[in-house]
C-alpha positions as CSV (number, residue, x, y, z in Angstrom):
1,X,9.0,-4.1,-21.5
2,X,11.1,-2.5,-18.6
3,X,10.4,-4.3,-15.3
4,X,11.1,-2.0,-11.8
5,X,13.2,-3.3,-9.7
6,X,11.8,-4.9,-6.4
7,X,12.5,-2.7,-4.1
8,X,10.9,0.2,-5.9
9,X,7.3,-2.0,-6.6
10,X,7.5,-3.1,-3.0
11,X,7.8,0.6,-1.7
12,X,4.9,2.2,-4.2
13,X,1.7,1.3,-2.2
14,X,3.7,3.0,0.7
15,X,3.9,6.4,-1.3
16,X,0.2,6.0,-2.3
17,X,-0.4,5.5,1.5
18,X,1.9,9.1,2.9
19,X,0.2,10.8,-0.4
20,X,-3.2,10.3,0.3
21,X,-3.5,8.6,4.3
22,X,-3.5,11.7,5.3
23,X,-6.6,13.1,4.2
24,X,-8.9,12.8,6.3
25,X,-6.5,14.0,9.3
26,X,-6.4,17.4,7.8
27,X,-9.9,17.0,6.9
28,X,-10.7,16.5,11.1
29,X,-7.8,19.2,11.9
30,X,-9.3,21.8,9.6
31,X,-12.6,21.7,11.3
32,X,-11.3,21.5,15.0
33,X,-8.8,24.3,14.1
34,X,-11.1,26.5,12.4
35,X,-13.8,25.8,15.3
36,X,-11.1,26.8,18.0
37,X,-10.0,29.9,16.3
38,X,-14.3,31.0,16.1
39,X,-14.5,29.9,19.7
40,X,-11.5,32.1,20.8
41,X,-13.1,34.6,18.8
42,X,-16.8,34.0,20.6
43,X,-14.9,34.6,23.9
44,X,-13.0,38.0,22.6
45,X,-15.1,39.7,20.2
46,X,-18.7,38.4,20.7
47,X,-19.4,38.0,24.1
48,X,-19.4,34.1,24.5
49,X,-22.6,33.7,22.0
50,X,-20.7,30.9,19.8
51,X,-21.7,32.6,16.0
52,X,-17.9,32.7,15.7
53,X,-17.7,29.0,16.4
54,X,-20.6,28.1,14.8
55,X,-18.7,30.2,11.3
56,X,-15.0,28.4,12.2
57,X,-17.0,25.1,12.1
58,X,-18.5,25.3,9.1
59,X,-15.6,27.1,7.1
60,X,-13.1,24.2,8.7
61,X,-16.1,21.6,6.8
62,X,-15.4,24.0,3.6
63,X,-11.6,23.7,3.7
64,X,-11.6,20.4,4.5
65,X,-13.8,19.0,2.1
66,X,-11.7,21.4,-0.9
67,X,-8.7,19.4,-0.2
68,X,-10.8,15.9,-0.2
69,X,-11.5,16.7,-3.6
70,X,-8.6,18.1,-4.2
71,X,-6.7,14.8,-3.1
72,X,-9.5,13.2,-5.4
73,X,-8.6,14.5,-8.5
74,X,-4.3,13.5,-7.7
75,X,-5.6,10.5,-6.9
76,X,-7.8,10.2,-10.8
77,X,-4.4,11.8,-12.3
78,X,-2.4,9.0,-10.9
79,X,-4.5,6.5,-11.6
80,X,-4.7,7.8,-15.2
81,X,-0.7,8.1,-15.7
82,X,-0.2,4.4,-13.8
83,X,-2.7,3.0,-16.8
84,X,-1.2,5.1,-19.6
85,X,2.0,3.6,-18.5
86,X,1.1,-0.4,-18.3
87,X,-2.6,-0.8,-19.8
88,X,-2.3,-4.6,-18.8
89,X,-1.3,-3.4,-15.4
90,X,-5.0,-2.9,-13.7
91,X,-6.6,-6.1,-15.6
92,X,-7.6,-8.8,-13.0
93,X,-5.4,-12.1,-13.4
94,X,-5.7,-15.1,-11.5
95,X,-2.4,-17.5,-10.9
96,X,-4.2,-20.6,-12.1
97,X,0.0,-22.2,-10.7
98,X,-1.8,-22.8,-7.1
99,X,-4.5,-25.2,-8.6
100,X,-4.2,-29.2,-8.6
101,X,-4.7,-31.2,-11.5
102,X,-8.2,-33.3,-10.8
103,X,-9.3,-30.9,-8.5
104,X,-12.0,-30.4,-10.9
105,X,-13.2,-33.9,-11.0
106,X,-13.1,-34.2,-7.1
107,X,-15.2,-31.2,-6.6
108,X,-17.9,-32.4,-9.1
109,X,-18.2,-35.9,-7.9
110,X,-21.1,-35.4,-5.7
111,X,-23.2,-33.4,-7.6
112,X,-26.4,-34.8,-9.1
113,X,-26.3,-36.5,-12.4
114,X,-28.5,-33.5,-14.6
């Protein structure tokens, strides 16, 4: 098996973060841009009655919830391709290295006789 080097497993949480951090920023901007463009419209078009807002709003709550799922799905993908890749990779493992010997013994010395 082909380790990575450091630097490149060090610097992998930090792509995942940039990939998908972002989400729900565009998920917020969608909806506050969408529900500025319906309110500049209210003021124009509609005579200040706030259907336009009301519309941006909701279609800003569409868009940003498509590219949710849409970030979803590259998330599943990637998940997927990092498994395919190292199977063993995403199985819990505990580093037993940390443990002293007797701790065992210690820990069950005060517990009742059964």
């Amino acid at each position: 098996m082909v380790r990575e080097p450091t630097a490149l497993r060090m610097a992998k949480p930090w792509n995942d973060i940039g990939r998908y951090g972002g989400v729900g920023l565009e998920l917020i901007l969608a909806i506050i841009i969408c529900g500025a463009i319906g309110h500049w419209l209210d003021g124009r078009y509609f005579g200040g009655r706030d259907y336009g807002m009301l519309a941006g709003g909701f279609l800003g709550v569409a868009v940003g919830v498509r590219a949710l799922v849409r970030a979803a799905q590259r998330m599943q993908k990637d998940i997927e391709r990092a498994e395919k890749e190292d199977p063993e990779g995403s199985r819990w493992t505990t580093d037993e290295t940390w443990l002293h010997k007797g701790d065992d013994d210690a820990a069950h010395k005060n517990d009742p006789p059964s």
